[in-house]
C-alpha positions as CSV (number, residue, x, y, z in Angstrom):
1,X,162.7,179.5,-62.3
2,X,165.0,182.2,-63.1
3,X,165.3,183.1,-59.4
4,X,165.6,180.0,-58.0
5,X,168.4,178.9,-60.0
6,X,171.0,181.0,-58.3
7,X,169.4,179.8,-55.2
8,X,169.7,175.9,-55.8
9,X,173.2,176.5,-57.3
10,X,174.2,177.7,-54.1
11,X,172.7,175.3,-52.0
12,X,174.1,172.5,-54.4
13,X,177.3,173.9,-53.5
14,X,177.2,173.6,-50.1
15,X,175.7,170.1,-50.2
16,X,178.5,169.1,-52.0
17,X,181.5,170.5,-50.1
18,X,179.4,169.1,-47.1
19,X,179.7,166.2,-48.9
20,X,183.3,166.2,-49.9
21,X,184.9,167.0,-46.4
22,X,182.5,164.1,-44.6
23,X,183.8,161.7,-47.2
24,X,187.5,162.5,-47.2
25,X,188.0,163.7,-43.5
26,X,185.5,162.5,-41.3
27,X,184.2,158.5,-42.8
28,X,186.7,155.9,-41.4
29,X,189.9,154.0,-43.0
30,X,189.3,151.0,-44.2
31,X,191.4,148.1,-42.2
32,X,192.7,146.7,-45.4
33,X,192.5,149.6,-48.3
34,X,193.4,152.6,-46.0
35,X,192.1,155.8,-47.3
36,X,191.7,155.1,-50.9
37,X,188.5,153.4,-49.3
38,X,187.4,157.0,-48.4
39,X,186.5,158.3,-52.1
40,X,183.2,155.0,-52.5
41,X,181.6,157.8,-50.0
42,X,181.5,160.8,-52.4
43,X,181.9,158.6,-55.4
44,X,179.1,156.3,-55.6
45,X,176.0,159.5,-54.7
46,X,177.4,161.3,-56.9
47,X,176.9,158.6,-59.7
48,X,173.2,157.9,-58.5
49,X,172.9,161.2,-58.3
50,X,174.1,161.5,-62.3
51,X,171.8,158.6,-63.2
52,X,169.0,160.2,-62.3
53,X,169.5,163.4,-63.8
54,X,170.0,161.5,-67.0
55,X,166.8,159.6,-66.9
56,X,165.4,162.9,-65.9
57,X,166.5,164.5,-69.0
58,X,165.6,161.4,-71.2
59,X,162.2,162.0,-70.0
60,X,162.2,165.5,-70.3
61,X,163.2,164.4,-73.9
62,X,160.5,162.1,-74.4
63,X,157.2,164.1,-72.9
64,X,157.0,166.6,-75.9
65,X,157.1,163.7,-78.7
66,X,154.1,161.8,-76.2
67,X,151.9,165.2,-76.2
68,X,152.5,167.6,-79.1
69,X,151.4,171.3,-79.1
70,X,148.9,172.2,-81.4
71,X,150.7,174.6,-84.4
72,X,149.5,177.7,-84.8
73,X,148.8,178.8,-88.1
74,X,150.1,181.9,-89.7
75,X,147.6,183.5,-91.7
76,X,148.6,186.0,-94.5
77,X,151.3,183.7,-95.9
């Protein structure tokens, strides 16, 4: 995991500048709202996007409290 996490944090990256520049330069005006229109297309993936790395860690949370290691004893003490 160590290696691929300079990897995905790259690739991250680039998703999210791609991501950035197609919703502030390239989506359309809005007829009635203009540009401030613009930022629902980078604004509302990135909160999904949030959401679901909270319940991700929530569960993450959770799964040791469902299925506990065994303890290992220390012998000697």
């Amino acid at each position: 995991m160590k290696r691929l996490f300079p990897i995905l944090s790259v690739f991250t990256a680039i998703l999210l500048g791609y991501a950035l520049y197609e919703a502030l330069v390239v989506a359309p005006t809005d007829a009635q709202q203009g540009d401030v229109y613009r930022i629902i297309y980078y604004h509302v993936p990135s909160a999904w996007t949030a959401f679901l790395l909270f319940f991700i860690n929530f569960i993450a949370n959770i799964w040791p409290a469902r299925n506990p290691r065994p303890r290992l004893r220390r012998s000697g003490l």
